[in-house]
C-alpha positions as CSV (number, residue, x, y, z in Angstrom):
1,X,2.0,16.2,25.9
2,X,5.2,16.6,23.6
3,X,5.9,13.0,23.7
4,X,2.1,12.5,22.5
5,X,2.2,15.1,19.5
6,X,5.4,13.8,18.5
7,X,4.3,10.3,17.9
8,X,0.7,11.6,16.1
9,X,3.0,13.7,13.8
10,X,5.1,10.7,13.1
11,X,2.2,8.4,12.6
12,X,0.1,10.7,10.5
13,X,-1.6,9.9,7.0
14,X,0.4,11.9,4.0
15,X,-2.8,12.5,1.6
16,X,-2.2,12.7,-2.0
17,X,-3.4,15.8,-2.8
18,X,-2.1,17.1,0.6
19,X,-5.6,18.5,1.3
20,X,-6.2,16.1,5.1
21,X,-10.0,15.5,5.5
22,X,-10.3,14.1,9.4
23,X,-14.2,13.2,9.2
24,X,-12.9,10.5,6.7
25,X,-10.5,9.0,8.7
26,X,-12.6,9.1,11.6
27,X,-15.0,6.9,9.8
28,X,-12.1,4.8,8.8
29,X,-11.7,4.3,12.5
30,X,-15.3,3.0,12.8
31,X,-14.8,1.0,9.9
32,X,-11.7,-1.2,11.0
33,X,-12.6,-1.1,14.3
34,X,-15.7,-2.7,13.3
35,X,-14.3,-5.7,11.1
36,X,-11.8,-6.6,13.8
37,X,-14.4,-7.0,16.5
38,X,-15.3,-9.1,13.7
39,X,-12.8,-11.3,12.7
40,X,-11.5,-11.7,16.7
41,X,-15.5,-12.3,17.6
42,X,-15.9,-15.0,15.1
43,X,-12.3,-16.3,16.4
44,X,-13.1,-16.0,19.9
45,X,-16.5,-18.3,18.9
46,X,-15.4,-21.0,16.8
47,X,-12.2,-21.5,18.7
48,X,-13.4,-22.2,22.5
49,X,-16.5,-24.2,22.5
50,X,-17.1,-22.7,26.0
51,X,-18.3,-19.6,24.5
52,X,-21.7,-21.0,23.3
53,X,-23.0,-22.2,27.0
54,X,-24.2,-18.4,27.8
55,X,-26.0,-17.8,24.3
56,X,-23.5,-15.6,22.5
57,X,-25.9,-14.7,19.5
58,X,-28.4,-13.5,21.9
59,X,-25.9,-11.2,23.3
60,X,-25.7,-7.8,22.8
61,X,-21.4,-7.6,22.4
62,X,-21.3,-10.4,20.0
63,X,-24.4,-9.2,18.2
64,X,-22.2,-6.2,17.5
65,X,-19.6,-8.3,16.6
66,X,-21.2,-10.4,14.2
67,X,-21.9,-6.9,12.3
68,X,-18.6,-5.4,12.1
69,X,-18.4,-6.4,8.5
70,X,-20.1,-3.9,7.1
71,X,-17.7,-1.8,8.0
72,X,-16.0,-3.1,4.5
73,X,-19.1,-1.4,2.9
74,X,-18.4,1.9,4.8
75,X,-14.8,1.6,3.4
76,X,-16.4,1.6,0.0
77,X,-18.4,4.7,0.5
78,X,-15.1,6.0,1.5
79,X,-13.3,4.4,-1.5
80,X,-15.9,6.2,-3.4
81,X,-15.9,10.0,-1.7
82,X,-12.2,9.9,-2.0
83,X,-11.6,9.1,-5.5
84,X,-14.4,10.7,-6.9
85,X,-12.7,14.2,-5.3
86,X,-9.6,15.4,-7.7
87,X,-12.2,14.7,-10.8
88,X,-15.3,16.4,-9.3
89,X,-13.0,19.2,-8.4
90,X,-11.7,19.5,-11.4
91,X,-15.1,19.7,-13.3
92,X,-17.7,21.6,-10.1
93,X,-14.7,24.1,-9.2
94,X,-12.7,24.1,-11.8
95,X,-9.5,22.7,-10.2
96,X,-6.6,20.9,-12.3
97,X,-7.3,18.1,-14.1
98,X,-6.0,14.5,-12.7
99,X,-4.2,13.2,-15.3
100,X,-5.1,8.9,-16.1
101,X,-1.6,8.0,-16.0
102,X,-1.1,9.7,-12.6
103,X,-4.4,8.1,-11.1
104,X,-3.4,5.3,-12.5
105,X,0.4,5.0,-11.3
106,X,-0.5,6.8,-7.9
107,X,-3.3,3.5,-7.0
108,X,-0.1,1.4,-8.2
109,X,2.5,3.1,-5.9
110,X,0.4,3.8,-2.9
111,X,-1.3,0.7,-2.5
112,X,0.6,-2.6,-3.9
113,X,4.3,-1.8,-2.0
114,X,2.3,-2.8,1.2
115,X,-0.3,-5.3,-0.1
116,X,2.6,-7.5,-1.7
117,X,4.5,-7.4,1.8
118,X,1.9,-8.5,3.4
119,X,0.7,-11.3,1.1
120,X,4.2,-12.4,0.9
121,X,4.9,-12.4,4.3
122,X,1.7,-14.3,5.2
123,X,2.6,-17.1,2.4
124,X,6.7,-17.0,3.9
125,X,4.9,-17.5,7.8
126,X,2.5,-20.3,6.6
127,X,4.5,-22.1,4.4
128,X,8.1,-21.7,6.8
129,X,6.3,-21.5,10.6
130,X,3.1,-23.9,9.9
131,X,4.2,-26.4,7.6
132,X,1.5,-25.6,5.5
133,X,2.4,-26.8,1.6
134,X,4.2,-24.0,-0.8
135,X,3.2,-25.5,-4.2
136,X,-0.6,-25.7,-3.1
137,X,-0.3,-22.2,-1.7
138,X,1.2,-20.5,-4.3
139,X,-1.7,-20.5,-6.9
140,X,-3.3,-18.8,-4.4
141,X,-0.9,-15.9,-3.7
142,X,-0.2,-16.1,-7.3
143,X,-4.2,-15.1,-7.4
144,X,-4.2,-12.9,-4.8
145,X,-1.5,-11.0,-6.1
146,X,-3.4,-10.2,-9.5
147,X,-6.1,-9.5,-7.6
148,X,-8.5,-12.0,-9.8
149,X,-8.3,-15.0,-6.8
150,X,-12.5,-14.2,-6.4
151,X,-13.0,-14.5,-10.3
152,X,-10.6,-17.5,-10.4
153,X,-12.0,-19.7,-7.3
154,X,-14.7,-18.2,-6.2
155,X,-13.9,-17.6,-2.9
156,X,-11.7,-15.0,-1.5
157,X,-8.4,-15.2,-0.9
158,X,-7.4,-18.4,1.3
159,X,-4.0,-16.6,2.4
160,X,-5.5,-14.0,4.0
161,X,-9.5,-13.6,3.7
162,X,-9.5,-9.7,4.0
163,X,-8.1,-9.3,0.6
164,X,-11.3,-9.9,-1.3
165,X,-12.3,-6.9,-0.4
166,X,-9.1,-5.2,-1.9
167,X,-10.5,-7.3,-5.6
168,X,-13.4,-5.3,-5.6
169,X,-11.9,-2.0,-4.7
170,X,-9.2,-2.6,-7.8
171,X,-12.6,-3.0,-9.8
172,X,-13.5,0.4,-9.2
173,X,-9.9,1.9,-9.1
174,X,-10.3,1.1,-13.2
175,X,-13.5,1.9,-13.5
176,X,-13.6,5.2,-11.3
177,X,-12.3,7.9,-14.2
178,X,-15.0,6.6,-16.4
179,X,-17.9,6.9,-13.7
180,X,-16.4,9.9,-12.8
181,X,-17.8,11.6,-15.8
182,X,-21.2,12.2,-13.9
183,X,-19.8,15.2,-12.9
184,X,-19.1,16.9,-16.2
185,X,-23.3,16.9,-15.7
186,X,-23.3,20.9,-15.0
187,X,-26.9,21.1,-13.5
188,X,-26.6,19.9,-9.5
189,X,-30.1,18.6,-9.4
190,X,-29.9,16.7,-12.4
191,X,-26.3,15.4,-11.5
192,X,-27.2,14.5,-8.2
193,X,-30.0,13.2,-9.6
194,X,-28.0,11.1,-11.8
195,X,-26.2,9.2,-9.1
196,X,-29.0,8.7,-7.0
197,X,-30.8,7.3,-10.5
198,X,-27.5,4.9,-11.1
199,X,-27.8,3.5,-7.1
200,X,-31.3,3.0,-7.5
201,X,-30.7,0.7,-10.4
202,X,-27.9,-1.0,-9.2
203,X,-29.9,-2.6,-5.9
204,X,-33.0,-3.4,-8.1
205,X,-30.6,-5.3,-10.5
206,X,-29.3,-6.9,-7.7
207,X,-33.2,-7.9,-6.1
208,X,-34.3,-8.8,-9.4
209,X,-31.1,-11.8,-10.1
210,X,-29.8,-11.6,-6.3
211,X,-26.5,-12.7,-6.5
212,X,-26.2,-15.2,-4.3
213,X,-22.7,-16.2,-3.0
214,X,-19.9,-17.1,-6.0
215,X,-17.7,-14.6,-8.3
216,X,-20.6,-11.9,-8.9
217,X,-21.2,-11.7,-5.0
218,X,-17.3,-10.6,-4.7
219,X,-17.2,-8.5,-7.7
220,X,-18.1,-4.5,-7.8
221,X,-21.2,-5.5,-9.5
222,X,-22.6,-6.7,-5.9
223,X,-21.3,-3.2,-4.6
224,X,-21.5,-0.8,-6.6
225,X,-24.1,1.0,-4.7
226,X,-22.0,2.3,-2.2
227,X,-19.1,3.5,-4.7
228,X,-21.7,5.6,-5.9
229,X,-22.6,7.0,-2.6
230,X,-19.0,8.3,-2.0
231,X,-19.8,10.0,-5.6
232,X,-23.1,11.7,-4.2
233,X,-21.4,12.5,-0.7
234,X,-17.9,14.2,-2.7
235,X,-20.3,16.4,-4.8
236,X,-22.4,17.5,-1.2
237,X,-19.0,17.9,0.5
238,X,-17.8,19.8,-2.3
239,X,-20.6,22.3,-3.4
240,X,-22.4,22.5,-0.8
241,X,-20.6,22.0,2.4
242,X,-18.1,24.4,2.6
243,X,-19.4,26.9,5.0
244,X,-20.4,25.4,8.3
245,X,-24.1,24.7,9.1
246,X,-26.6,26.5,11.1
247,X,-28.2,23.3,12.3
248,X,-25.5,21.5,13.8
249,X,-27.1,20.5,16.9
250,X,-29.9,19.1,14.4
251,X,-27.5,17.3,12.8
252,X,-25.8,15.8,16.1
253,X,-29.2,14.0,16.2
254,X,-29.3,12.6,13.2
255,X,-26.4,11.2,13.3
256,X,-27.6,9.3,16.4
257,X,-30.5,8.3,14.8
258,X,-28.2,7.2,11.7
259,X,-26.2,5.0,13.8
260,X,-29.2,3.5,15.6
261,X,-30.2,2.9,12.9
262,X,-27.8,1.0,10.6
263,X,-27.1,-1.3,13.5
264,X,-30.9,-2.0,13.2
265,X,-31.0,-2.4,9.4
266,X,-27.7,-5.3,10.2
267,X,-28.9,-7.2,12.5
268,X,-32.5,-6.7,11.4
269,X,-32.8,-7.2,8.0
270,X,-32.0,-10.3,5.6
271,X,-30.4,-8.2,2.7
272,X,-28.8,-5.1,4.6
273,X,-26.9,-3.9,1.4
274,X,-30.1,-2.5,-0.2
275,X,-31.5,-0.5,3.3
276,X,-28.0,-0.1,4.4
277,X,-27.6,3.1,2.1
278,X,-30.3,5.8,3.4
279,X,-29.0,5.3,7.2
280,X,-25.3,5.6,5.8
281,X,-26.2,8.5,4.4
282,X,-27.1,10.3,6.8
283,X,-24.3,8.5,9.2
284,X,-21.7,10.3,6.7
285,X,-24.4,13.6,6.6
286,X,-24.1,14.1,10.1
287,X,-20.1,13.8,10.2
288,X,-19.9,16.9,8.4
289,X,-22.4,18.6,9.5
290,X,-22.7,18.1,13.0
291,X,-20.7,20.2,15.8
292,X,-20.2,17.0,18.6
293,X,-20.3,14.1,16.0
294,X,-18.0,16.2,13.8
295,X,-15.7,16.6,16.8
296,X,-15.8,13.0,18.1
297,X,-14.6,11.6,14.7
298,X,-11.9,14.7,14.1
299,X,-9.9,13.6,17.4
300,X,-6.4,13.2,16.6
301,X,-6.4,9.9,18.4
302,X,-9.1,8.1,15.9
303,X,-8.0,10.0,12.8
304,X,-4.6,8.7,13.0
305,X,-5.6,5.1,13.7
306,X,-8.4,5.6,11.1
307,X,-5.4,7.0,9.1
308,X,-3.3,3.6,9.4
309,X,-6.5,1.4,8.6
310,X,-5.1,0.2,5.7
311,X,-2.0,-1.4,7.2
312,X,-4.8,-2.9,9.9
313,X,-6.5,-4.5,7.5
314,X,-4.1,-6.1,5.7
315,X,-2.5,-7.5,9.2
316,X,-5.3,-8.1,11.8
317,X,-6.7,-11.3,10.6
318,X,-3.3,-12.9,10.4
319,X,-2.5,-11.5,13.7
320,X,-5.4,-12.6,15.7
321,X,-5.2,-16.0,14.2
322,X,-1.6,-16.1,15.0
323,X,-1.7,-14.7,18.5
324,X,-5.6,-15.8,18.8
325,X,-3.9,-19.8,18.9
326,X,-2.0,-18.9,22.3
327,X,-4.3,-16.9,23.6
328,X,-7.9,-18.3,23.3
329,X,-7.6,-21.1,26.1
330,X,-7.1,-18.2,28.2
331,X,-10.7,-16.8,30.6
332,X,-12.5,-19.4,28.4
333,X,-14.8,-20.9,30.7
334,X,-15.6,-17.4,32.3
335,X,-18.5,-16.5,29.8
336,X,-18.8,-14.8,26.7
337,X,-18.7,-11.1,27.2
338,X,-15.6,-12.0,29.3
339,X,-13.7,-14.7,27.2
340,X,-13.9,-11.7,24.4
341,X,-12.8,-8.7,26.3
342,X,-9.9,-10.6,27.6
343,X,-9.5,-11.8,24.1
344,X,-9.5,-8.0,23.5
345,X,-7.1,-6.9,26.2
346,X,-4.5,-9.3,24.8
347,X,-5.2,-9.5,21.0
348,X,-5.9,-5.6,19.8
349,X,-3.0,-4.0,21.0
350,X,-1.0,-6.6,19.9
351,X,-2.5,-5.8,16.3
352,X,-2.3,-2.4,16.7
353,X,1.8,-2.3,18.0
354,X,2.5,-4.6,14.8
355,X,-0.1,-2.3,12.9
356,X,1.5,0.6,13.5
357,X,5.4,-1.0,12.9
358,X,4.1,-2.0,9.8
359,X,2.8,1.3,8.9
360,X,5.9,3.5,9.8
361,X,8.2,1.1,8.1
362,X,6.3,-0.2,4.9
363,X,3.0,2.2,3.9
364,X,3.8,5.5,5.1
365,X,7.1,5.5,3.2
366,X,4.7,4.9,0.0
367,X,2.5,7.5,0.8
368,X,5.6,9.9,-0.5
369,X,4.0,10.2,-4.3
370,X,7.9,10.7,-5.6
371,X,9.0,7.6,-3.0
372,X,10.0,5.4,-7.0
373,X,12.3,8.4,-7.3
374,X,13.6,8.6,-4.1
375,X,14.2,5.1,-4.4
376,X,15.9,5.4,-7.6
377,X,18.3,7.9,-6.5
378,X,19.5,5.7,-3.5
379,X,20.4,2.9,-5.6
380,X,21.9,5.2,-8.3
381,X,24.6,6.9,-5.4
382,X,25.3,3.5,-4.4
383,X,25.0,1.0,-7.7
384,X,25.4,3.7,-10.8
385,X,25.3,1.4,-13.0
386,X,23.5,-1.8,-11.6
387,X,19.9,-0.6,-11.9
388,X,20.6,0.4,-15.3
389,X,21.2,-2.3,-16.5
390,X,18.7,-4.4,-15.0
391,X,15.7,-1.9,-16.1
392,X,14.5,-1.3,-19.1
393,X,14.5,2.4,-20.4
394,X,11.2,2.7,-21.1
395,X,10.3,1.6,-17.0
396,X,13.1,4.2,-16.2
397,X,11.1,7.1,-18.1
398,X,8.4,6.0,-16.2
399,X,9.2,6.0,-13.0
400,X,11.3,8.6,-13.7
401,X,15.0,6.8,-12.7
């Protein structure tokens, strides 16, 4: 039992703000969990021809898997509820004010250290280990690493496909302070109103010219929607769900029927992301609100696997495809359902051990908001004069060196 709460304590998320809100990672679990059934379903299929002799679309495991995508959209009602906090606090409760060049450094520090590793690493492995050619790839990480590779080709990233994802949530990173002005709106129904005003006319832009596929289907423009839903849901959580509520049990079921049905609305419906948002709504409602739903996705377990989704993401699709290429021949000829969950005995906890290496060694270290300092310091004890001389003063003041 020691041995257990040692390693969750050594693998937990360091928040920002220091305030730890498990619902969220919970539904961070779901999310990834989600897109790498995904990515290892849509592996498992195209890579052993096998698969297809038992009808894997009209199956109910791969039917799940071919939806696990959405859990990107869940990420950006996350993306959303997160970032909206320290500025609706600020103006709904009257906490301190998040200064721009804080937001703005803090998305730099705690996200690129562990983005540029794994871009990097994935170019070094497919260039050194594959063969594959360095001058055509390195447009491409070049790209990638601006995050402008959807703009530029119109396609996500060919490195690593996850990271078009990461485009669009640097969209609304920049954009976020300026949206985030909804809440100096003092009145809650006309606020909330507000929000629920600005969805409504993002998805009836987006039926009216439907984007299609291209550079507007992988910009914030085809997402917006659910941004703003983290908005609406930090507001709730903040104003109105600090004391616990009397219809929990109610709330257990909703949550049920929330689940039920936003599998329904993707597997159902042609354009998910307009219906997707009242069942999500009520998805993230219930996590609250409910007593066993709120309990299921507050288990130490799934928060701090939720809590290392990032590094997951950034590695999984790599990994499979890596490990997937060794692998795949392996149960292929036994039927879908159980070419995948050997695919999935073997695969995940590979992903998951180099996950969670990954983690410890390269994001949690970045999670530190003072980690540029930190660093600083070391190389000042060691090198006092090296660094110095090598970085400008005006980069010194800012990362304070």
């Amino acid at each position: 039992m020691r041995r257990g709460q040692w390693l969750l304590s050594s693998l937990s998320r360091r928040t920002t703000s220091g305030q730890f809100i498990p619902e969220i990672d919970g539904l961070r679990f779901v999310s990834i969990a989600g897109v790498v059934l995904f990515h290892l379903c849509g592996y498992t299929v195209v890579k052993s021809k096998a698969v297809h002799v038992d009808g894997a679309a009209a199956n109910l495991v791969a039917l799940l898997g071919s939806t696990g995508h959405y859990g990107v959209q869940l990420f950006f009602i996350i993306s959303g509820f997160v970032l909206a906090l320290p500025f609706a606090r600020h103006r709904l409760l009257d906490g301190p004010r998040p200064p721009l060049r804080a937001y703005y450094l803090r998305r730099l520090t705690r996200l690129e250290p562990p983005y540029i590793v794994a871009m990097v690493g994935v170019f070094a492995v497919a260039t050194l280990h594959y063969g594959a050619s360095a001058r055509a790839l390195a447009p491409h990480l070049a790209a990638s690493l601006a995050y402008i590779h959807n703009l530029v080709y119109g396609v996500g990233s060919t490195l690593n496909i996850v990271a078009w994802s990461l485009e669009v949530e640097v969209q609304f990173y920049l954009l976020a302070p300026l949206l985030a002005m909804v809440f100096v709106v003092r009145s809650q129904i006309a606020r909330r109103l507000a929000i629920v005003a600005a969805i409504g006319i993002t998805v009836l832009i987006q039926l009216l010219w439907p984007f299609g596929v291209g550079r507007l289907a992988l910009s914030l423009a085809h997402y917006l929607q659910f941004f703003l839903l983290g908005f609406l849901i930090a507001d709730l959580y903040l104003v109105s769900w600090q004391t616990p509520s009397q219809r929990e049990r109610l709330w257990d079921g909703v949550g049920i029927v929330g689940w039920i049905a936003l599998l329904a609305v993707w597997t159902l419906v042609t354009n998910p992301n307009v219906l997707f948002l009242a069942p999500a709504f009520l998805v993230f409602y219930a996590t609250f609100r409910g007593r066993v739903i709120r309990a299921v996705f507050s288990n130490v377990w799934i928060t701090t696997i939720g809590g290392m989704c990032y590094s997951i993401y950034l590695l999984h699709y790599p990994l499979i495809s890596a490990v997937g290429r060794h692998t795949t021949p392996i149960a292929s000829h036994g039927g879908f359902i159980a070419h995948l969950l050997v695919q999935m005995a073997l695969v995940v906890p590979i992903v998951l051990v180099a996950s969670t290496i990954f983690f410890v060694l390269i994001e949690r270290p970045c999670m530190r908001k003072d980690w540029p300092q930190r660093l600083g310091a070391w190389f000042r004890t060691r090198w006092p004069s090296f660094g110095r001389s090598l970085i400008p003063r005006r980069v010194r003041s800012i990362w304070g060196a």
